[in-house]
C-alpha positions as a Markdown table, in Angstrom:
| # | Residue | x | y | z |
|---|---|---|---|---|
| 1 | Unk | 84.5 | 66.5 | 219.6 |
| 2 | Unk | 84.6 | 67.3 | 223.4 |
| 3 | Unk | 86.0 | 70.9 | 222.8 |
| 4 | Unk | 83.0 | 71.7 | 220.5 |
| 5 | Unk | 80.4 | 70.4 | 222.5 |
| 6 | Unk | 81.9 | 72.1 | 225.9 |
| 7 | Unk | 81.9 | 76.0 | 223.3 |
| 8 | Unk | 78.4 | 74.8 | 221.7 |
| 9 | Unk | 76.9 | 74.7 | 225.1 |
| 10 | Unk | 78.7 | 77.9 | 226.0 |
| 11 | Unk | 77.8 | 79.4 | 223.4 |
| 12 | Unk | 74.2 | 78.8 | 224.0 |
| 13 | Unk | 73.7 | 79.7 | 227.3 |
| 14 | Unk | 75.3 | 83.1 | 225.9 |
| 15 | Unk | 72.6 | 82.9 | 223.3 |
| 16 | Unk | 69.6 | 82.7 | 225.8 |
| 17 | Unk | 70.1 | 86.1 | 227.1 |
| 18 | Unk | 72.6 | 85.3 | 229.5 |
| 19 | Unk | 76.1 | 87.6 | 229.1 |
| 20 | Unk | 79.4 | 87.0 | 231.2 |
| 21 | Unk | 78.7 | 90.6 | 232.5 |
| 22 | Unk | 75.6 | 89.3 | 234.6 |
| 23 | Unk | 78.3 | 86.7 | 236.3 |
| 24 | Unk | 80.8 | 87.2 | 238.2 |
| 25 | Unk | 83.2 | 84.0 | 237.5 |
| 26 | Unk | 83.5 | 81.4 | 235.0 |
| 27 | Unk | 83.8 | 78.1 | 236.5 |
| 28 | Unk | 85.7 | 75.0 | 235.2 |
| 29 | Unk | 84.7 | 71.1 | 236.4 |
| 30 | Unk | 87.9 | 69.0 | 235.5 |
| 31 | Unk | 87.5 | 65.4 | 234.9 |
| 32 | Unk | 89.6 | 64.8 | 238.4 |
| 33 | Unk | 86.4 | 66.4 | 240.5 |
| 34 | Unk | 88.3 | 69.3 | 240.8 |
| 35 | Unk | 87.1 | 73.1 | 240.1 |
| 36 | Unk | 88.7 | 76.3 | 238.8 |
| 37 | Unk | 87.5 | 79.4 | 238.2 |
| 38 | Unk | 88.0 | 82.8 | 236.7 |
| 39 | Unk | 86.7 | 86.5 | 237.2 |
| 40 | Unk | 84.6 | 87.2 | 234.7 |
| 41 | Unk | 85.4 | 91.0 | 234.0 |
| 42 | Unk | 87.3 | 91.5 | 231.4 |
| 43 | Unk | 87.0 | 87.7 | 230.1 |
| 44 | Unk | 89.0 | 86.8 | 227.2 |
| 45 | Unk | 89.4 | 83.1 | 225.7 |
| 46 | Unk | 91.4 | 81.3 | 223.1 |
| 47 | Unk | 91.6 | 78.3 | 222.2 |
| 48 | Unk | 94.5 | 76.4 | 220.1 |
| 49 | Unk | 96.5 | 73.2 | 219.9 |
| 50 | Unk | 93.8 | 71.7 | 222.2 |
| 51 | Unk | 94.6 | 74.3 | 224.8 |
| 52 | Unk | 91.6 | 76.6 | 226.2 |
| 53 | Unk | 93.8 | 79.3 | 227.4 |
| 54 | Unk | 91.2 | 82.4 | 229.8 |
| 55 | Unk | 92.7 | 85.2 | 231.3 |
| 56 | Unk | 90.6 | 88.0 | 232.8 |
| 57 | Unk | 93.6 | 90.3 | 232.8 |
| 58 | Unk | 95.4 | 89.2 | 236.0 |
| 59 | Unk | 95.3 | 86.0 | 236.4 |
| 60 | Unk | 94.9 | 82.8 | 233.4 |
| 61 | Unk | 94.3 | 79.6 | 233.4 |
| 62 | Unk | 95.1 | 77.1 | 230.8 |
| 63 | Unk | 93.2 | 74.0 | 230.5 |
| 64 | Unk | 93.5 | 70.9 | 227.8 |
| 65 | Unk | 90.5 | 69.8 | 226.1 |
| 66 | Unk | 91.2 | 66.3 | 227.9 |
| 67 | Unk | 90.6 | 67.7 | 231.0 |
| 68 | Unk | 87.5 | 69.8 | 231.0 |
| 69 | Unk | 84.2 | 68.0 | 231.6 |
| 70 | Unk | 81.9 | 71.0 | 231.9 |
| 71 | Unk | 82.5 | 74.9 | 232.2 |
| 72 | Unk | 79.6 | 78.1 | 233.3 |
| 73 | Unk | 79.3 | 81.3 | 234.4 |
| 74 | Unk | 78.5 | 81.3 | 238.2 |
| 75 | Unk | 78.2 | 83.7 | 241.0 |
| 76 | Unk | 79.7 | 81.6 | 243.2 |
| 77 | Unk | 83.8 | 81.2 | 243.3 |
| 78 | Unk | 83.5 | 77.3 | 243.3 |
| 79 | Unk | 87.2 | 76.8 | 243.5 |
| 80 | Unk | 87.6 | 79.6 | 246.1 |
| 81 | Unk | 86.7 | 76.8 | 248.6 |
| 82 | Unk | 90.2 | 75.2 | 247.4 |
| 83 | Unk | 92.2 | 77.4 | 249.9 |
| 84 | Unk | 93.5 | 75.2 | 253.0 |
| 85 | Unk | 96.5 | 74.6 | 253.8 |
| 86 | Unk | 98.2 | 71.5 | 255.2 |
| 87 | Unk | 98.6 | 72.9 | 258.3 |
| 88 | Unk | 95.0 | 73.9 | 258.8 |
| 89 | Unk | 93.7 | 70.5 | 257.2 |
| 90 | Unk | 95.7 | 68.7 | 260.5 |
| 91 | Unk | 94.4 | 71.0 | 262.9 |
| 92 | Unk | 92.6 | 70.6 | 265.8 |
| 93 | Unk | 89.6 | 72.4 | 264.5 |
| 94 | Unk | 89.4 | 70.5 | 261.3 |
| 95 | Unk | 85.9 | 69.2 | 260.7 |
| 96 | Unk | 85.2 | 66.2 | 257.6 |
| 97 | Unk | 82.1 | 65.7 | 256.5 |
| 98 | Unk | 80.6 | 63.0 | 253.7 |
| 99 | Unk | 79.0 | 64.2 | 250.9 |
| 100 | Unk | 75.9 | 63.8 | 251.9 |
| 101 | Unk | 76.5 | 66.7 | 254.9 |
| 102 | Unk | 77.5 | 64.0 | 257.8 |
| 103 | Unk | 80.4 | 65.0 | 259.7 |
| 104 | Unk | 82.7 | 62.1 | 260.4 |
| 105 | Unk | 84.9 | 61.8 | 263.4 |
| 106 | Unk | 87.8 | 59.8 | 262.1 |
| 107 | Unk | 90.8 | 61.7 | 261.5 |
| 108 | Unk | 92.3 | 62.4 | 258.0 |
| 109 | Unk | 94.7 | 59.7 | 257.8 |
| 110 | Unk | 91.5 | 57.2 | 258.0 |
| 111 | Unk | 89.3 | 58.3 | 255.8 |
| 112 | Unk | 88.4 | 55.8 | 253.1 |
| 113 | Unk | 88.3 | 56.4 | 249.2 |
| 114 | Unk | 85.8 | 59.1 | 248.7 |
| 115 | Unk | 84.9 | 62.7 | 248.3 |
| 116 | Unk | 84.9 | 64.6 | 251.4 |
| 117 | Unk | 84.8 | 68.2 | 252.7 |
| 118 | Unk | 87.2 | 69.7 | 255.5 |
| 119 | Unk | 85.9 | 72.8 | 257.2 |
| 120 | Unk | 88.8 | 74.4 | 259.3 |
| 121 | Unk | 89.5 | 78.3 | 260.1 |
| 122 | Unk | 86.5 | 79.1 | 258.6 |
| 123 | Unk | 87.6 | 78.1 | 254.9 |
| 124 | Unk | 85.8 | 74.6 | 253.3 |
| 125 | Unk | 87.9 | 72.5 | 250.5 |
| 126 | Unk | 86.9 | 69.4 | 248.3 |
| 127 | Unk | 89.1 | 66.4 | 248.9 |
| 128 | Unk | 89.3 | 63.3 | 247.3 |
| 129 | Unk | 90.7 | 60.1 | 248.7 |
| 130 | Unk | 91.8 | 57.6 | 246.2 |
């Protein structure tokens, strides 16, 4: 029932005038918070076995049915903000900030269960704390 609701709503958005070629990527909420996205040039989907399989013709991304919660075409690469690495999440520059746009002074390690974002060398990422 999920899958056909998350292609029903797909399908009209497409149906309102809106076409993947005025996007640039499709974008995929998961049910963890997390987002993952896809070029939208030269789109191609399947979907089988409860497996929604994209590929834009380098790169594909297959997702279970289970774990989408929403997906739409964007021009904004919401999971490009997904880039840190460890090191640059423990560097000195790293900035953490609440969802609400407060920046917090306590260090990783002490943060509290929550969703927070971590600015540092100029690239932002999503973390949650469970």
């Amino acid at each position: 029932m999920k899958k056909k609701l998350l292609f029903l709503s797909l399908l009209a958005s497409l149906s309102t005038g809106l076409r993947a070629d005025d996007f640039q990527y499709l974008v995929f909420t998961l049910s963890d918070g997390t987002t993952k996205s896809i070029s939208a040039t030269g789109l191609t989907m399947t979907f089988a076995d409860g497996i929604l399989t994209v590929t834009d013709g380098t790169k594909t991304l297959s997702l279970t049915a289970a774990q989408l919660t929403k997906m739409e075409f964007s021009n904004d690469d919401a999971a490009g903000i997904a880039s840190l690495t460890v090191d640059e999440l423990n560097s000195a520059d790293a900035q953490v900030y609440d969802l609400n746009g407060r920046r917090l002074q306590q260090p990783l390690s002490a943060l509290g269960k929550g969703v927070y974002v971590i600015k540092s060398n100029g690239h932002s990422t999503k973390i949650q704390v469970k």
